[in-house]
Legacy VTK file of the C-alpha trace (Angstrom):
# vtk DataFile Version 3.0
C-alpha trace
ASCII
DATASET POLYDATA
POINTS 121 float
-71.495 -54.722 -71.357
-74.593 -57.025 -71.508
-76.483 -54.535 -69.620
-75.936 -52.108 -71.986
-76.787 -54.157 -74.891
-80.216 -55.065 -73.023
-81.191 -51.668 -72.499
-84.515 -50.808 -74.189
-83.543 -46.892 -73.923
-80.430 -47.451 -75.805
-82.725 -48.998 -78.365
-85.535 -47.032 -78.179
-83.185 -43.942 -79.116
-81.555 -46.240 -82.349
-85.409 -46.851 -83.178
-86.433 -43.551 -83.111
-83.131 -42.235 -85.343
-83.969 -45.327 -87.490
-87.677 -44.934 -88.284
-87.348 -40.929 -87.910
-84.670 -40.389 -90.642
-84.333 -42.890 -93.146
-87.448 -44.994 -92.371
-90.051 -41.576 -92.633
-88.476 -38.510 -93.387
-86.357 -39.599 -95.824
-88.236 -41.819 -98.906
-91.679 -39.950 -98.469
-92.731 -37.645 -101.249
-93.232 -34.390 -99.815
-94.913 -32.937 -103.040
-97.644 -36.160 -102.341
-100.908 -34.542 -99.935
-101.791 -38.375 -98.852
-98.020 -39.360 -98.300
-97.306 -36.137 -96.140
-100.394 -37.356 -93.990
-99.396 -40.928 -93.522
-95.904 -39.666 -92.747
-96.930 -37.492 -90.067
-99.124 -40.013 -88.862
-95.956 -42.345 -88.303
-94.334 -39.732 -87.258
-96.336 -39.424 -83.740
-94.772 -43.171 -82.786
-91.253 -41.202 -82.933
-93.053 -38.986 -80.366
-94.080 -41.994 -78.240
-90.735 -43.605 -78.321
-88.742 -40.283 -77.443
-91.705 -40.301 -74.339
-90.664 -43.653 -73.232
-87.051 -42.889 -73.836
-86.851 -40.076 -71.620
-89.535 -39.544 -69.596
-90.054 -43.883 -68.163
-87.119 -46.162 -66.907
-87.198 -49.666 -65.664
-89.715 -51.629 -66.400
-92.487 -49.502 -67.003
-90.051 -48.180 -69.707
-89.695 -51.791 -70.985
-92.880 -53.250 -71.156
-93.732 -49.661 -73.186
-90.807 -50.605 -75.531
-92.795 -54.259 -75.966
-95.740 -52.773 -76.806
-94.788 -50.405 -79.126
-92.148 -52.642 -80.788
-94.017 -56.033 -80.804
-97.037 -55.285 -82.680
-94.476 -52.903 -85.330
-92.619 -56.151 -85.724
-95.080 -58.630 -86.362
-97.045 -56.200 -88.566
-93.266 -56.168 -90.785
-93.373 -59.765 -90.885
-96.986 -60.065 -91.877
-96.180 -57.871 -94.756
-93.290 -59.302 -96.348
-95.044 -62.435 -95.885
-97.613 -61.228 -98.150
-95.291 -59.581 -100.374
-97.055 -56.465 -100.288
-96.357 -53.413 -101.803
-95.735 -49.779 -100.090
-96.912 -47.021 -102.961
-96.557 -43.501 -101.008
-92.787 -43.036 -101.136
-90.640 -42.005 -104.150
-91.135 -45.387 -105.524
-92.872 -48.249 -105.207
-91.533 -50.965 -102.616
-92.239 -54.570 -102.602
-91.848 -55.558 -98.750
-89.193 -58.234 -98.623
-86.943 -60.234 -96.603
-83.966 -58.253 -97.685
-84.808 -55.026 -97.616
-87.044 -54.546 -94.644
-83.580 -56.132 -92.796
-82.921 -53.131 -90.967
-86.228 -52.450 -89.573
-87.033 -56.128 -88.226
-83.520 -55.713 -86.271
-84.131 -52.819 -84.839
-87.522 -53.379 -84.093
-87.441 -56.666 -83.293
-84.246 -56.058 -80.697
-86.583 -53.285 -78.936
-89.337 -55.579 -78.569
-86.487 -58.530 -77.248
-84.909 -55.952 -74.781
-88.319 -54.909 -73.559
-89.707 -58.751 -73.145
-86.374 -59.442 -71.300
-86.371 -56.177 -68.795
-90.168 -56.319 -68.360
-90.031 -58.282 -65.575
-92.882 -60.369 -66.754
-90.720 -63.283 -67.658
LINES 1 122
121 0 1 2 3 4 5 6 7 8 9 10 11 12 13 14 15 16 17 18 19 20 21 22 23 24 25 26 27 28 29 30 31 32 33 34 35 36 37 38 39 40 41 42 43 44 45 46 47 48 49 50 51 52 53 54 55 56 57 58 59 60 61 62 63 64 65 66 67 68 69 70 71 72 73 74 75 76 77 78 79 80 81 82 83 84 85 86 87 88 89 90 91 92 93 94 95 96 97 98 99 100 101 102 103 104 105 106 107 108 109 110 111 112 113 114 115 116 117 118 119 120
């Protein structure tokens, strides 16, 4: 069971469904030229993460997972911190503690999983 739990595929997959769906496709205002751009620029890390998904396993497949999630994580954290504000989707959102919930799990569980099967502690 704990194995399964650790798996940075399993999460990978749940990341990609997560940022793919309701994270990108989902709030960004198609009718917008500059939000369709940023969107398919954030849409190429759902490419990376179905790469590392599928195509790595083991640790090579984990330490990906790290450095993809880490950095996404701590950037999240950074901007809540600041409060700042996200202006290209629907509507306007002010980066909180509550509401960017969902992303800092996810995230921050595929960066955990990939520290913990990296093999580099």
């Amino acid at each position: 069971m704990i194995d399964t739990i650790l798996n940075p595929q399993i999460w990978l997959v749940l990341v990609v469904i997560g940022h793919t769906l309701p994270g990108v496709i989902i709030p960004t205002n198609w009718a917008n030229d500059t939000a369709k751009m940023v969107a398919g620029w954030m849409l190429l890390t759902s490419v990376t993460l179905v790469y590392a998904a599928v195509c790595l396993d083991g640790e090579e497949q984990a330490r990906l997972a790290l450095v993809m999630a880490g950095p996404v994580w701590i950037w999240f954290v950074v901007c809540i911190s600041q409060g700042l504000e996200y202006t290209l989707g629907k509507e306007t959102m002010k980066m909180n503690w509550k509401d960017n919930a969902p992303p800092l799990v996810l995230w921050g569980i595929l960066a955990l999983t990939g520290l913990l099967e990296s093999g580099w502690i």
